[in-house]
N, C-alpha and C positions, 0 to 999 in steps of 0.2 A: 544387579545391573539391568539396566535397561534395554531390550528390544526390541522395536520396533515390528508391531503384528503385520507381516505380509497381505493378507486381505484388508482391512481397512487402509492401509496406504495405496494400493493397488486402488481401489475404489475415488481416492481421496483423487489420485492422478487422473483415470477416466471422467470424474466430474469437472475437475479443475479445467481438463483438457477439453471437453464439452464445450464448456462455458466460456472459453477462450476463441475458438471456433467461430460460433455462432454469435457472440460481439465482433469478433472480426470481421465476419461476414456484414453484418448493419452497417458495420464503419464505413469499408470500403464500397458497398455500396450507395450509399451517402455522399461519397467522394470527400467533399470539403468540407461540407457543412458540417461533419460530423468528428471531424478532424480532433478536436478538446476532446474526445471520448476516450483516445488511443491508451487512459490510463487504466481502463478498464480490464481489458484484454493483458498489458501486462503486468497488473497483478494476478491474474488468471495462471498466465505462462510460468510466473516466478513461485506462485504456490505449488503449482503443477511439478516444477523441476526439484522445488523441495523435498514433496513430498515422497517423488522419484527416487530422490538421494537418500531416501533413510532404506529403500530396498537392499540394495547392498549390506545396510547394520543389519539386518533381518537375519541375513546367514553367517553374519560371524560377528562374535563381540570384540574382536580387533579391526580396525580400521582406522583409517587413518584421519588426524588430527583435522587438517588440511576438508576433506570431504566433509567430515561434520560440522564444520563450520559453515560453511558455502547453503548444506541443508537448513541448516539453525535460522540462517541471517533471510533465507528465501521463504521459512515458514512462520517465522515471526515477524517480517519487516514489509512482507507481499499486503498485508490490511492498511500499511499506509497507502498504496493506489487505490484501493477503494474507497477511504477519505478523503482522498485529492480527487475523484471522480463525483463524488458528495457535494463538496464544495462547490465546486466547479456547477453542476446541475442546481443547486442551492441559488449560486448568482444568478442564473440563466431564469432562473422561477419568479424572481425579484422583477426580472426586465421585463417579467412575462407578465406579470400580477399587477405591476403598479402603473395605474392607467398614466401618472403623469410621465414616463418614461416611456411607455408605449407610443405615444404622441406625436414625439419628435422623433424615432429611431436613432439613431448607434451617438448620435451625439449625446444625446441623454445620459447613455448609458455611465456616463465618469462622472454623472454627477448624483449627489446622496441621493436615497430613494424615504421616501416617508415611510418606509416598512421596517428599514435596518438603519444602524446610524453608521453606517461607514457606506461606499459607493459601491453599487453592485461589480463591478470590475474588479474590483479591488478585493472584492468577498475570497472569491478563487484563489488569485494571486497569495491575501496573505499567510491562508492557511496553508498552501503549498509551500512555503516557505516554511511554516511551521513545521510541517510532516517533514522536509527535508533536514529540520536543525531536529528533531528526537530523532528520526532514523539515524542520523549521524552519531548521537547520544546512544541509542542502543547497539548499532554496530562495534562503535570504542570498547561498550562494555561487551559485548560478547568475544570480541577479539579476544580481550583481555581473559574470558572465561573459557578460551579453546587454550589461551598459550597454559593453563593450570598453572602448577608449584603456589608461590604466594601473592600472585595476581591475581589470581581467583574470586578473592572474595570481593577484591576492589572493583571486579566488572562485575560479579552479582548486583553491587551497589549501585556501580552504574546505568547497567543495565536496567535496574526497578526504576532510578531515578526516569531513563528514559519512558519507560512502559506508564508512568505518574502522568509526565508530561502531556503523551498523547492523549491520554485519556481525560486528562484536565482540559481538553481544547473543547 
């Protein structure tokens, strides 16, 4: 059975927590402008509270069904906000890089960019929607691998399918 090592989790929270912090801090200071950022920070928080949740299994191999999921879903589902913070900076680089879009300002910005073939607006948007539909793929399957008995194996399946997805983006 599995453990979970109190020092390297311990560690994993103090960086996670760091680094949630001090985005935090950019953002709001920023005020607006910085606003599309906010996804940064919470996957920071959501790792963070993960990797928190596995303390508790550290001291005892029972625990409950309920809390290791919650852990599961916060320390494998927290890298889709850093994909959607990706993207997101990705578009932003597009409007930034192509002079013909620099030109005209925010108007420009819906329309294709000779860099990418879809519209820099649009960059962000669809891949957040992507991360949204595998995160929802991999939570079904995890669910399904916290409920055990013979649903088990069918969210393992699940779940790989989502983890394929993501990474096929």
């Amino acid at each position: 059975m599995y453990l979970p090592s109190i020092p390297a989790n311990s560690c994993f929270v103090a960086i996670y927590a760091v680094f949630m912090f001090v985005t935090l801090f950019h953002i709001l200071r920023r005020s607006r402008r910085a606003r599309w950022g906010w996804v940064l920070p919470a996957g920071f928080f959501f790792a963070s509270i993960g990797y928190g949740l596995r303390l508790p299994r550290s001291f005892s191999a029972l625990s409950s069904v309920t809390l290791y999921a919650v852990q599961y879903m916060c320390v494998v589902l927290s890298p889709c906000a850093f994909l959607a913070f990706n993207y997101i900076v990705f578009g932003r680089f597009i409007v930034a890089l192509d002079p013909d879009l620099k030109e005209e300002g925010k108007q420009r910005k819906r329309q294709k960019s000779r860099l990418t073939f879809i519209p820099p607006r649009l960059v962000g948007r669809g891949f957040i929607i992507s991360d949204v539909c595998t995160f929802l793929i991999q939570a079904t399957g995890g669910g399904l691998q916290s409920a055990g008995g013979s649903q088990r194996p069918v969210g393992d399946k699940i779940f790989v399918v989502g983890l394929v997805l993501q990474a096929g983006k």
